[in-house]
LUMNU-248727 format. One record per residue (C-alpha): x, y, z. Coordinates in steps of 0.05 Angstrom, whole numbers, padded with zeros to 5 digits, always signed. Example, Ala and Ser with C-alpha at 12.3 -4.5 7.8 and 13.67 -1.06 7.14 Angstrom:
<rs>
+00246-00090+00156;+00273-00021+00143;
</rs>
This chain:
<rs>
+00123+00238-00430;+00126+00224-00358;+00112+00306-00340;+00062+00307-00395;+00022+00248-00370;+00022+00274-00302;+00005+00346-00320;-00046+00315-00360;-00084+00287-00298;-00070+00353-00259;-00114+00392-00306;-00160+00334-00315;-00180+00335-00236;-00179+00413-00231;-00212+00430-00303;-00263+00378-00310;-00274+00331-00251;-00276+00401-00205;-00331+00435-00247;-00367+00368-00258;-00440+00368-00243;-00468+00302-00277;-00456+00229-00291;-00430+00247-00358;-00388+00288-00334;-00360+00248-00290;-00355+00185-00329;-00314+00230-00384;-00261+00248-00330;-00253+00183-00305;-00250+00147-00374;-00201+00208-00390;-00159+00208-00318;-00156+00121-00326;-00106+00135-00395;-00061+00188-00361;-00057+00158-00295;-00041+00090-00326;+00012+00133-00366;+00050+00161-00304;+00023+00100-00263;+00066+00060-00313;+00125+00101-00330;+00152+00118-00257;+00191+00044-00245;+00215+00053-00319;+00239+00126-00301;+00275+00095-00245;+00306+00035-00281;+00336+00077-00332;+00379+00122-00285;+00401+00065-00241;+00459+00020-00246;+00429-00049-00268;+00451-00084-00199;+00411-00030-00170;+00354-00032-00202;+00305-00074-00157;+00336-00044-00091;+00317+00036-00119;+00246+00005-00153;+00231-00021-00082;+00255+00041-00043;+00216+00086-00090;+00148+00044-00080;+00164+00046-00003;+00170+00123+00001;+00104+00126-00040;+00066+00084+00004;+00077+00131+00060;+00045+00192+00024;-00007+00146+00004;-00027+00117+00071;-00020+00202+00093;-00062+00229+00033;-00122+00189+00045;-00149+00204+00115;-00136+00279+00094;-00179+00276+00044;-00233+00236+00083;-00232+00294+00141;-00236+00350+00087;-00293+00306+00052;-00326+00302+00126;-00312+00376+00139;-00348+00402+00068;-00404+00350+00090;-00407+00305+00038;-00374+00360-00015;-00325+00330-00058;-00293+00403-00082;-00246+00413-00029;-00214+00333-00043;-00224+00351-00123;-00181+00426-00102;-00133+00381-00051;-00114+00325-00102;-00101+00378-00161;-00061+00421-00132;-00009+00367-00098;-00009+00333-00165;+00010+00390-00203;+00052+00414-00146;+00087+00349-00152;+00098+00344-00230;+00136+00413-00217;+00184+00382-00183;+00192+00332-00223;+00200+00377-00280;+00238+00426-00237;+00287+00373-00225;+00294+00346-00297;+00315+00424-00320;+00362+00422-00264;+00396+00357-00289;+00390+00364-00365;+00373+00446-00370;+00316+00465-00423;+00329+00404-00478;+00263+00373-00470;+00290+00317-00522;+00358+00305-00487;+00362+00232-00441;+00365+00235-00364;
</rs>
């Protein structure tokens, strides 16, 4: 669900917030991009809890918040200097934040095949 979800919002950003030219538009994606964030939003602590050790479980929670927050505090002035490069054009942050999300879903997935093999049903 967790791959799904976040696939979800890659195609969201790059299939219909990308080609968007109106309020409509716009209020569609982020009506739409609201439920599948919230889903992957939502699932990653639970992903984490249920590979982890139950004495562990607040220590990896924290450590995976912490190593988000850096690519969060990173991902935001590069989007602002693409946003002020394109003068005002919000393509190249629509292209930026597509691509890394679906580029980082991959891995995800890449490393769920690599743990479990192709058994989409089969537990972590």
């Amino acid at each position: 669900m967790f791959v799904l979800m976040c696939y979800l919002s890659a195609v969201l950003i790059l299939g219909l917030w990308l080609p968007a030219s109106g309020d409509a538009a716009t209020i569609v994606f982020a009506a739409l991009f609201g439920f599948s964030s919230g889903g992957y939003i939502s699932l990653t602590p639970a992903l984490v809890a249920q590979i982890s050790p139950p004495n562990e479980i607040g220590y990896r929670i924290g450590v995976l918040f912490g190593s988000a927050a850096i690519p969060g505090l990173i991902t935001s002035p590069i989007a602002g200097a693409a946003l002020s490069h394109a003068r005002g054009n919000y393509d190249d942050v629509k292209i930026y934040g597509g691509v890394f999300f679906a580029a980082g879903t991959s891995l995800v997935l890449l490393a769920r095949l690599m743990k479990t093999g192709f058994k989409p049903l089969s537990i972590f």
